[in-house]
N, CA, C and O of each residue as an XYZ file, in Angstrom:
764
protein
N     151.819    127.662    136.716
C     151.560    127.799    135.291
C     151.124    126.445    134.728
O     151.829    125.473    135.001
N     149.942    126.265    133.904
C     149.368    125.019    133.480
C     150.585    124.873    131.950
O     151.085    125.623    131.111
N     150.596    123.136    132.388
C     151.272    122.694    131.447
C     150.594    122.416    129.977
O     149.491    121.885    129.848
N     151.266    122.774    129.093
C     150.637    122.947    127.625
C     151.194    121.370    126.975
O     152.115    121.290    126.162
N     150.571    120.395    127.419
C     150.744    118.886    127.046
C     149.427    118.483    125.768
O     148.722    117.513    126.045
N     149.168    119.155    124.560
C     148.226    119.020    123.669
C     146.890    118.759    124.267
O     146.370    117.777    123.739
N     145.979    119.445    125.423
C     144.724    118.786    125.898
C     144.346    117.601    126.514
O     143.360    116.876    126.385
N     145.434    117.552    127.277
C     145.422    115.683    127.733
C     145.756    115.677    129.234
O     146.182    114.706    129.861
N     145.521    116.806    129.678
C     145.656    116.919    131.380
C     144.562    116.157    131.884
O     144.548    115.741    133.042
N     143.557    115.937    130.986
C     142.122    115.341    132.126
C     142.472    113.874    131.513
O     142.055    112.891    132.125
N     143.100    113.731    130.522
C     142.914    112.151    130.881
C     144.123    111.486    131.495
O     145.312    111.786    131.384
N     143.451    110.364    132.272
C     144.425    109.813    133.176
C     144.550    108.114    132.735
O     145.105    107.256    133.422
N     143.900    107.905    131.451
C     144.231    106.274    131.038
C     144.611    106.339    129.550
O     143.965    106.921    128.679
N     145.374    105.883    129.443
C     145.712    105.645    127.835
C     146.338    104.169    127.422
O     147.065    103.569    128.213
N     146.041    103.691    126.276
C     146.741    102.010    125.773
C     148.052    102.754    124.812
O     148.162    103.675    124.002
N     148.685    102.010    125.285
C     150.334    101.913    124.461
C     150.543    100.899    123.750
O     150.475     99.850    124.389
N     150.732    100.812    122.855
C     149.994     99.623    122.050
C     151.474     99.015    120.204
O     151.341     99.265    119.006
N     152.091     98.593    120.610
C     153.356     98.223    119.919
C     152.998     97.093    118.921
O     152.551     95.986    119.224
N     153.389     97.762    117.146
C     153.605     96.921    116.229
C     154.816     96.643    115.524
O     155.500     97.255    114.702
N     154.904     94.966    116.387
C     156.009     95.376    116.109
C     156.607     94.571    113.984
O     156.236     93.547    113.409
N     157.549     95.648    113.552
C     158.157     95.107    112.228
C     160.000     95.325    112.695
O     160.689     95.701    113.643
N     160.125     94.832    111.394
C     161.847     94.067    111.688
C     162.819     95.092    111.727
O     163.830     94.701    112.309
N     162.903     96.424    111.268
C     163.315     97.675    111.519
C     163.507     98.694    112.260
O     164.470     99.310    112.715
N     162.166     98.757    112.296
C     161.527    100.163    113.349
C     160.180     99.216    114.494
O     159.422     98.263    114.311
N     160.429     99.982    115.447
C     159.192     99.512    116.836
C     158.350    100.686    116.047
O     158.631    101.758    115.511
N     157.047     99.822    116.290
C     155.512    100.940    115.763
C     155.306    101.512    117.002
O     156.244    101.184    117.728
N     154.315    102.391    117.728
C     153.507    102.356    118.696
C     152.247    103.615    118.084
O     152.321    104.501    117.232
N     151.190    103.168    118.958
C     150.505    104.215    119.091
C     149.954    104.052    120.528
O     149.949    103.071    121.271
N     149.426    105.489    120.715
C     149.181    105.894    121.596
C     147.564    106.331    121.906
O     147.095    107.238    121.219
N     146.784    105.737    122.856
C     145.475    105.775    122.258
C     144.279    106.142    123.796
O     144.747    105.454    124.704
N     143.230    106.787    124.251
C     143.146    106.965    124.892
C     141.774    105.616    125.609
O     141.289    104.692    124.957
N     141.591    105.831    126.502
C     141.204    104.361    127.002
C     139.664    104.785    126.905
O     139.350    105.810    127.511
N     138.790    104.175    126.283
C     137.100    104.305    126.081
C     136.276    103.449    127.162
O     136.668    102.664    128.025
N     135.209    103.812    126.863
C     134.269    102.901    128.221
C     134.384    101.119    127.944
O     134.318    100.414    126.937
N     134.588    100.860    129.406
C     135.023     99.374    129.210
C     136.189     98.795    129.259
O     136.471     97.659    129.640
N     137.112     99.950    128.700
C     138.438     99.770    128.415
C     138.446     99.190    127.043
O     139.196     98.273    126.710
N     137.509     99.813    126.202
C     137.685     99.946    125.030
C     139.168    100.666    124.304
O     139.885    101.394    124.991
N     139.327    100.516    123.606
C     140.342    101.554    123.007
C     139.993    102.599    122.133
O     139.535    102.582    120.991
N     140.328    103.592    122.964
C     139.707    105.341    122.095
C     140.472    105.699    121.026
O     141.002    104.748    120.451
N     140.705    106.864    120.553
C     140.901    107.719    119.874
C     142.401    107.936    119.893
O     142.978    108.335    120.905
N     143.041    107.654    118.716
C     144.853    108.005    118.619
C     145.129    109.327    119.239
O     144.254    110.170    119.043
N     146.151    109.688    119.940
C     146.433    110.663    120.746
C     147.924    111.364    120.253
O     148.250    112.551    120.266
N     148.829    109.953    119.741
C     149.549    110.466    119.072
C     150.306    109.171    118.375
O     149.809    108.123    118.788
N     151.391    108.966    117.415
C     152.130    108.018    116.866
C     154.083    107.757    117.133
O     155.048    108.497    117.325
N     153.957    106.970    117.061
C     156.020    106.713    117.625
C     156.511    105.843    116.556
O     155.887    104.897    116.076
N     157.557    106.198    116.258
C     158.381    105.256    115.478
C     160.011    105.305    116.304
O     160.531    106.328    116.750
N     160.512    104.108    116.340
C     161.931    103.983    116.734
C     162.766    102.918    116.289
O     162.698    101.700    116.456
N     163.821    103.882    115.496
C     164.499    102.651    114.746
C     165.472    102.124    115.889
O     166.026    102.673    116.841
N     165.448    100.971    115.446
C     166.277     99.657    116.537
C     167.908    100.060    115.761
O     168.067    100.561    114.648
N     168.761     99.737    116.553
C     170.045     99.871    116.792
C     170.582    101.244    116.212
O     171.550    101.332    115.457
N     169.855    102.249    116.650
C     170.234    103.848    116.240
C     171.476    103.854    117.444
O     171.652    103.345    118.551
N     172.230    104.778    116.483
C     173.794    104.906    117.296
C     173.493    105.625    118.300
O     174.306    105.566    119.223
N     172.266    106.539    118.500
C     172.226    107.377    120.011
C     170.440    107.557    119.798
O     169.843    108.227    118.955
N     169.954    106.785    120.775
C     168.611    106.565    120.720
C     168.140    108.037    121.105
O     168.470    108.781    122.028
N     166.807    108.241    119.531
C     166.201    109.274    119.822
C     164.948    108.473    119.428
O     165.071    107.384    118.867
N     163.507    109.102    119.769
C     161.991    108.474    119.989
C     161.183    109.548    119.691
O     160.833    110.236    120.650
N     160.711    109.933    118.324
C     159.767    111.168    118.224
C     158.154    110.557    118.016
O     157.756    109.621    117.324
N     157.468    111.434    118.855
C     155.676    111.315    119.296
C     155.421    111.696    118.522
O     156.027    112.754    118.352
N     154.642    111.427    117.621
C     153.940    112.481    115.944
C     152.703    112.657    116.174
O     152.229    111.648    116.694
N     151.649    113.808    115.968
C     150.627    113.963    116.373
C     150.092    114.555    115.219
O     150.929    115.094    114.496
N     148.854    114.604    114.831
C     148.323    115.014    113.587
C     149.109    115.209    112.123
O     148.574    115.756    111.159
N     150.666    114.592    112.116
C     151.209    114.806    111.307
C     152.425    115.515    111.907
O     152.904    116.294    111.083
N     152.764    115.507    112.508
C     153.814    116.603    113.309
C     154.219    116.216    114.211
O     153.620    115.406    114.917
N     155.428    116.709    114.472
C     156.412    115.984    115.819
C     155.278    117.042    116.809
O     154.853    118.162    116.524
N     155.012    116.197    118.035
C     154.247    116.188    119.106
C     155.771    116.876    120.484
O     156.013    118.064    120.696
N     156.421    115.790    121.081
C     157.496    115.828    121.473
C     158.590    114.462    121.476
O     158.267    113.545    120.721
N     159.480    114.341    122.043
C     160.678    113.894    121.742
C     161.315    113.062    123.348
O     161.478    113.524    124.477
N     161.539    111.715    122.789
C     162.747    111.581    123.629
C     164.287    111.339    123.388
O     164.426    110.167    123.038
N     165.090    111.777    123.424
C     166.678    111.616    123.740
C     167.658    111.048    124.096
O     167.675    111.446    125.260
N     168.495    110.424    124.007
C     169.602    109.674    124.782
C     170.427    110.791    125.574
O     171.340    110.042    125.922
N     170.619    111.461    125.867
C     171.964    112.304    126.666
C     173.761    111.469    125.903
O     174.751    111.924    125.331
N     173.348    110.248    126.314
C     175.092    109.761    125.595
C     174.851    108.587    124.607
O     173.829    107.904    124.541
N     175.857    108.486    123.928
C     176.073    107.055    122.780
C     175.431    105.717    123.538
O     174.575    104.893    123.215
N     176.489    105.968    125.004
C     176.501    104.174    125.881
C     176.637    104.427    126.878
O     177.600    105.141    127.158
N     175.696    103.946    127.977
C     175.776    104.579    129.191
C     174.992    103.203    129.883
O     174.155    102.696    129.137
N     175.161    102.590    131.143
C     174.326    101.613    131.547
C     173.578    102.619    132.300
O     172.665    102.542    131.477
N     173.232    103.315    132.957
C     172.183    104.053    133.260
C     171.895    105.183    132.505
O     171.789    106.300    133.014
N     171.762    104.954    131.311
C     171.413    106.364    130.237
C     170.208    107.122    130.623
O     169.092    106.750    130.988
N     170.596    107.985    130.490
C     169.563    109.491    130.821
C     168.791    109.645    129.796
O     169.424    109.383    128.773
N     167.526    110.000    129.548
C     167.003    110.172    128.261
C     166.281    111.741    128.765
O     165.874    112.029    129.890
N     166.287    112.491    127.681
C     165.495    113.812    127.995
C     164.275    113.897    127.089
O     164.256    113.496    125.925
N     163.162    114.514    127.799
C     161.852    114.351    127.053
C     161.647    115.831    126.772
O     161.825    116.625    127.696
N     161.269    116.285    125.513
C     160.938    117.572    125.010
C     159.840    117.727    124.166
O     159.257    116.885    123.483
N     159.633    118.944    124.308
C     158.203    119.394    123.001
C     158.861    119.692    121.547
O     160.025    119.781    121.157
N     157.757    119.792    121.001
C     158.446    119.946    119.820
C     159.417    121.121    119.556
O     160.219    120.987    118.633
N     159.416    122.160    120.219
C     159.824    123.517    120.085
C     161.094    123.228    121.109
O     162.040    124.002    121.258
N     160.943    122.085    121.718
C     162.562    121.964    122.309
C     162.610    122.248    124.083
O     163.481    121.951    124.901
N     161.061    123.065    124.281
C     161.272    123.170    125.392
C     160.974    121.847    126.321
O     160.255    120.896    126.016
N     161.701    122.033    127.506
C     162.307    120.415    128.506
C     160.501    120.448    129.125
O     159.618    121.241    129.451
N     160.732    119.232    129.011
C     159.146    118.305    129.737
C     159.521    118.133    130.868
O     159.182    118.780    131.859
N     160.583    116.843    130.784
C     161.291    116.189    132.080
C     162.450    115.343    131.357
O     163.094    115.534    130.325
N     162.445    114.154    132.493
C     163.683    113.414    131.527
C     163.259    112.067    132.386
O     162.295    112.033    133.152
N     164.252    110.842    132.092
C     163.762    109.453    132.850
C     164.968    108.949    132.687
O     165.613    109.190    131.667
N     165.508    108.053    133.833
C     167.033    107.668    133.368
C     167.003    106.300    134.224
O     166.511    106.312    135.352
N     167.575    105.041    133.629
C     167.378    103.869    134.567
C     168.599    103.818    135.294
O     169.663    104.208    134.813
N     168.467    103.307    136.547
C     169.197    102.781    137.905
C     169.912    101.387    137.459
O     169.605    100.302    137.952
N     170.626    101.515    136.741
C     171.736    100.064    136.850
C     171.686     99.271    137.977
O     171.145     98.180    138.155
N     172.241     99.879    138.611
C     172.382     98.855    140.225
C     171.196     98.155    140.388
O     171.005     96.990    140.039
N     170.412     98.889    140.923
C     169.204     98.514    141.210
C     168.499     97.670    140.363
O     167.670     96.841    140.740
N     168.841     97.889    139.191
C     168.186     96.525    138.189
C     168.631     95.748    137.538
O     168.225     95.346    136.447
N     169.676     95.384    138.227
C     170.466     94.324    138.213
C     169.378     93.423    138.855
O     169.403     92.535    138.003
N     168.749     93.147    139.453
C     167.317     92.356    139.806
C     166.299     92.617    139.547
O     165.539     91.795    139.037
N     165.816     94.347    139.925
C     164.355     94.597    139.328
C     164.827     95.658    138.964
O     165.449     96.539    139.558
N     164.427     95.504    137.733
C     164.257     96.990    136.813
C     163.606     97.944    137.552
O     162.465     97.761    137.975
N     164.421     99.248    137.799
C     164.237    100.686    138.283
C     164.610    101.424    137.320
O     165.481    101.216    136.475
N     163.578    102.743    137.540
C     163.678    104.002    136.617
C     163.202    105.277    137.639
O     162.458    105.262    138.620
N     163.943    106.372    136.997
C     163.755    107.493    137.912
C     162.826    108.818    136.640
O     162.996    108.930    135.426
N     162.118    109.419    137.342
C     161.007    110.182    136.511
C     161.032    111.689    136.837
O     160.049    112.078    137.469
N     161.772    112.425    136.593
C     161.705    113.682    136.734
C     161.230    115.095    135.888
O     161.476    115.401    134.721
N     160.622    115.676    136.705
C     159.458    116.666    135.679
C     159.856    117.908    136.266
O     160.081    117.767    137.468
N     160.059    119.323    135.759
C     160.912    120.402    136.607
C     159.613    120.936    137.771
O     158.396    120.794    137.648
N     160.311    121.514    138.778
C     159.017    121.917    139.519
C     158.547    120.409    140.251
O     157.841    120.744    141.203
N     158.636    118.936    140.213
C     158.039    118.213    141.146
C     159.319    117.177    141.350
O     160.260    117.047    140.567
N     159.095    116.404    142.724
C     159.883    115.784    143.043
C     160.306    114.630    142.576
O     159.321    113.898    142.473
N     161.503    113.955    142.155
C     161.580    112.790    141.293
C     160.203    111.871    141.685
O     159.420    112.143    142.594
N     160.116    110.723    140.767
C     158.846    109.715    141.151
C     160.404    108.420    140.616
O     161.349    108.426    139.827
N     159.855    107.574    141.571
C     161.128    105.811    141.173
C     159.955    104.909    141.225
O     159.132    104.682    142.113
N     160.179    104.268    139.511
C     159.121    102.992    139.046
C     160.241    101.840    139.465
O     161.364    101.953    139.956
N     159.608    100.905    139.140
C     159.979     99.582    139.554
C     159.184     98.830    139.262
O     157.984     99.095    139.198
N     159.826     97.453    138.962
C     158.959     96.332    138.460
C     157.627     96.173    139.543
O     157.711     96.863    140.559
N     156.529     95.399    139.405
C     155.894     95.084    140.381
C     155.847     94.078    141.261
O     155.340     93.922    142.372
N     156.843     93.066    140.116
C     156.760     91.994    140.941
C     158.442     91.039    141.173
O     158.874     90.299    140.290
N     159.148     91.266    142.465
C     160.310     90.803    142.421
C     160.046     89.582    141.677
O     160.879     89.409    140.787
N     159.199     88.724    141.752
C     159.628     87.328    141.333
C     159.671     87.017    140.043
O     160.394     86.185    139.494
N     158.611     87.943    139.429
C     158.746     88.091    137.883
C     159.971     88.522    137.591
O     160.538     87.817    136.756
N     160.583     89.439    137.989
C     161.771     89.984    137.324
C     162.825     88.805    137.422
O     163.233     88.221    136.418
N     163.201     88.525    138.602
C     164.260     87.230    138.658
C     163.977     86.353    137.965
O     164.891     85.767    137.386
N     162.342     85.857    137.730
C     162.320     85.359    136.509
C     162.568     84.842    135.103
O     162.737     83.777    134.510
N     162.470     86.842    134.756
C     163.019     87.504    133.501
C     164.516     87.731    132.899
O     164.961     88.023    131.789
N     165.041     87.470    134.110
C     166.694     87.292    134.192
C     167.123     85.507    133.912
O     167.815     85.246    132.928
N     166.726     84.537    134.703
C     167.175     83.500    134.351
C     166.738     82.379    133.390
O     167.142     81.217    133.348
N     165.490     83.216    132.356
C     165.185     82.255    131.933
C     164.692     83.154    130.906
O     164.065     84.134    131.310
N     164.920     82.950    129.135
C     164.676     83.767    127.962
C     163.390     83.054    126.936
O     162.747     83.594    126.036
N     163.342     82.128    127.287
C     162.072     81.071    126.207
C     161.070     81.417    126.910
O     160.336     80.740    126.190
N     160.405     81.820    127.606
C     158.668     82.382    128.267
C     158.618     83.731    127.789
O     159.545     84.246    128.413
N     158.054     84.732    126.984
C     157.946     86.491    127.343
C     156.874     86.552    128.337
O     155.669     86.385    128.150
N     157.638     86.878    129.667
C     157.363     86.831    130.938
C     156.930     88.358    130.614
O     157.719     89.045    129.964
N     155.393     89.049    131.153
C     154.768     90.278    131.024
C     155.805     91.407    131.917
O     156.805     90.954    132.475
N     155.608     92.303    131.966
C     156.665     92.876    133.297
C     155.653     94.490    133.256
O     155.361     95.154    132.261
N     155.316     94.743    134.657
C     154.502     95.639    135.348
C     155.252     96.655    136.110
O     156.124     96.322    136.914
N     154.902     98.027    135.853
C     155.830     98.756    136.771
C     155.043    100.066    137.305
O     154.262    100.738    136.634
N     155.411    100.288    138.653
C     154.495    101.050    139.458
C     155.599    102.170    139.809
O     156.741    101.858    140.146
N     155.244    103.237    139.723
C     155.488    104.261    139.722
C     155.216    104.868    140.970
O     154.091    104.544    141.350
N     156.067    105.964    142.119
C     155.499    105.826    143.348
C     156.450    107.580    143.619
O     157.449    107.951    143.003
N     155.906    108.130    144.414
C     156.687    108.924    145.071
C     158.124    108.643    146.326
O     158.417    107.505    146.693
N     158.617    109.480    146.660
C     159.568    109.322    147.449
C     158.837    108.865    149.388
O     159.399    108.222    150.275
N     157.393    109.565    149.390
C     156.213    109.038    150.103
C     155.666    108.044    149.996
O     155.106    107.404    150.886
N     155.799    107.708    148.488
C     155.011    106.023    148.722
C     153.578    106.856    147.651
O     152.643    106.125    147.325
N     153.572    107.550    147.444
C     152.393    107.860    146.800
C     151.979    107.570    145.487
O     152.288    108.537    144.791
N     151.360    106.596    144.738
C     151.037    106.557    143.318
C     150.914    107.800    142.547
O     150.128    108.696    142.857
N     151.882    107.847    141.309
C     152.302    108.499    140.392
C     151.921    108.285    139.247
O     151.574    109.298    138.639
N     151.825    106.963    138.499
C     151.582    106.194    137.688
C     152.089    104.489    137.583
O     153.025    103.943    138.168
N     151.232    103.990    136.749
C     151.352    102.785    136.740
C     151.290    101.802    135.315
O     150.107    101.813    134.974
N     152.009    101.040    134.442
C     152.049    100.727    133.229
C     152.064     99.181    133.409
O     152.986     98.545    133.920
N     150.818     98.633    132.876
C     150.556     97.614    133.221
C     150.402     96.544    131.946
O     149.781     96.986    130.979
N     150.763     95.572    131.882
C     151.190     94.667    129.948
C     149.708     93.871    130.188
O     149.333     93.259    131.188
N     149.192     94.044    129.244
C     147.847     92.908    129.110
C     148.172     92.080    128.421
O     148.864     92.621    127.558
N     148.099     90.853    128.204
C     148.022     89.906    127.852
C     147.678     89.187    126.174
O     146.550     88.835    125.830
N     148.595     89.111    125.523
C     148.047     89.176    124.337
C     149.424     88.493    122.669
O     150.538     88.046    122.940
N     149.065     88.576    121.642
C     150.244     88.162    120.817
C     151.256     89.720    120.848
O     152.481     89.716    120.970
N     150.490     90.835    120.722
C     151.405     91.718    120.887
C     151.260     92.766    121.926
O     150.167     92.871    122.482
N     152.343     93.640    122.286
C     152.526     94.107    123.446
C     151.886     95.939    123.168
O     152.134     96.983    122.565
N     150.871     95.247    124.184
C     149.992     96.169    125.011
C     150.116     96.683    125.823
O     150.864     95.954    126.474
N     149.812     98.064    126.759
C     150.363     98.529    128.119
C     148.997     99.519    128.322
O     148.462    100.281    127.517
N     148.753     99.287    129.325
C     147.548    100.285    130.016
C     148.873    101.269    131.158
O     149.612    101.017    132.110
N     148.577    102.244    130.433
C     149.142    102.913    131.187
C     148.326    104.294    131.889
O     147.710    105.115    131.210
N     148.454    104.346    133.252
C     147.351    104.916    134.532
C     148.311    105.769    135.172
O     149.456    105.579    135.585
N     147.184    107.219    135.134
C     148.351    108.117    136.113
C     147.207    108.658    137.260
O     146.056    109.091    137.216
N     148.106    108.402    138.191
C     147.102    109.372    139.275
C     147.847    110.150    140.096
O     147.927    110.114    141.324
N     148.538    111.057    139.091
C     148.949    112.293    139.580
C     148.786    113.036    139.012
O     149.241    113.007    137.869
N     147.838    114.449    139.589
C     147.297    115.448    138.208
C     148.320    116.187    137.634
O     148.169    116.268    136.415
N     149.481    116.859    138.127
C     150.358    116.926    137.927
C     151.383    116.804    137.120
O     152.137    117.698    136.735
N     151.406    115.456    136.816
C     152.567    114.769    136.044
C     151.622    115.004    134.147
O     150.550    114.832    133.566
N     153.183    115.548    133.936
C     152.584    115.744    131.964
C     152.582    114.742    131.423
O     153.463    113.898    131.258
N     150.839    114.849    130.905
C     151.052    113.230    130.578
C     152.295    112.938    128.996
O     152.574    111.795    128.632
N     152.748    113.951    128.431
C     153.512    113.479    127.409
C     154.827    112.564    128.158
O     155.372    111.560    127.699
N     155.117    113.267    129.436
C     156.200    112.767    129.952
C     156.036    111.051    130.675
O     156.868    110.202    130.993
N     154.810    111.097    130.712
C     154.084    109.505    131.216
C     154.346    108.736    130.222
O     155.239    107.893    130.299
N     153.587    108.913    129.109
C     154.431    108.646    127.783
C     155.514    108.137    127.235
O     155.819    106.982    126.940
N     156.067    109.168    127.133
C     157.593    108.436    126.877
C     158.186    107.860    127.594
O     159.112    107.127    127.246
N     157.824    108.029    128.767
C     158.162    106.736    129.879
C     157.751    104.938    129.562
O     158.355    103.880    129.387
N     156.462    105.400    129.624
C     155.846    103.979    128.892
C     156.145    103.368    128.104
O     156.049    102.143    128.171
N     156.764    104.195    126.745
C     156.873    103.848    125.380
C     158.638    103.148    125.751
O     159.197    102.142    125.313
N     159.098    104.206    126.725
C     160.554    103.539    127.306
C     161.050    102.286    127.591
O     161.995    101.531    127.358
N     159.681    102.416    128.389
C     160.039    100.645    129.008
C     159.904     99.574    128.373
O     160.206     98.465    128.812
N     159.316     99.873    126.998
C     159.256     98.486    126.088
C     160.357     98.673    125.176
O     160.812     97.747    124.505
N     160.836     99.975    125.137
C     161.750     99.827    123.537
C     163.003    100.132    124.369
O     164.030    100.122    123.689
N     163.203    100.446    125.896
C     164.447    100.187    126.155
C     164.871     99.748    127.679
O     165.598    100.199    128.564
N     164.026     98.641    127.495
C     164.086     97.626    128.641
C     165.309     96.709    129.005
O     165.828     96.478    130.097
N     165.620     96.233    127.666
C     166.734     95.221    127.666
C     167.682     95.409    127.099
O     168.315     94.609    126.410
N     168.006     97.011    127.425
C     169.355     97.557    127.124
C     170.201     97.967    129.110
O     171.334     98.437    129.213
């Protein structure tokens, strides 16, 4: 059964693109043009900072698009669940404590396909990112099957504010759920 992700199964590049103000994280969501231009808004995010149980709604023409979730208040590997607007389950994404205790790991699950585990790209950056807070050291994360197979990939360009090319090459995977993954890793990285 084809997934009903608003018309966005054929594209496989989009910019994630964060403004940030002292309240709420901005983002939009935008699809990638020739050149790597930046296309056409796809959808909008707002997330207020220190919400007692992190929720993340996608707004699309004016309207909640879909949703991400906390599962609990406080959790070092919190579960987040990703939904449509009508509530029905996308997938969900939940980070690996252990494991990123050095490099940030995340697990990506969509019903019907087999988990996908991101990870930083680069051990040395991450150890980096741990012992030292005065540089904003970029941080890259590749997305892979339990095969080794590219899933997706969210990559920080370079800039005063934080940008993410985010690339899927799995036809498969909904891209809303790519998404809130992406939008994840910047607004809840350093929790």
């Amino acid at each position: 059964m084809p997934v009903d992700d608003g018309g966005l199964a054929q594209q496989t590049r989009f910019w994630v693109m964060q403004k940030f103000t002292v309240m709420v994280n901005r983002y939009t969501i935008r699809t990638v043009g020739p050149g790597d231009a930046v296309g056409d808004e796809v959808c909008f995010v707002e997330q207020k900072r220190m919400a007692f149980k992190e929720q993340v709604t996608f707004v699309r023409d004016g309207s909640p698009f879909f949703r991400f979730k906390a599962r609990s208040v406080m959790d070092l590997g919190a579960t987040y669940d990703v939904t449509a607007a009508d509530g029905t389950t996308i997938g969900l994404f939940r980070k690996d404590f252990g494991k990123s205790l050095l490099r940030s790991t995340w697990h990506l699950q969509q019903p019907g396909l087999p988990e996908v585990t991101g990870q930083e790209r680069s051990m040395t950056v991450a150890i980096l990112r741990r012992v030292q807070d005065t540089i904003p050291l970029p941080f890259h994360f590749d997305f892979v099957s339990a095969e080794g197979h590219p899933i997706m990939s969210v990559t920080r360009t370079f800039g005063l504010r934080d940008k993410y090319l985010l690339e899927i090459q799995a036809e498969a995977l909904d891209r809303r759920l790519a998404m809130a993954m992406a939008v994840g890793l910047d607004a809840l990285q350093g929790r």
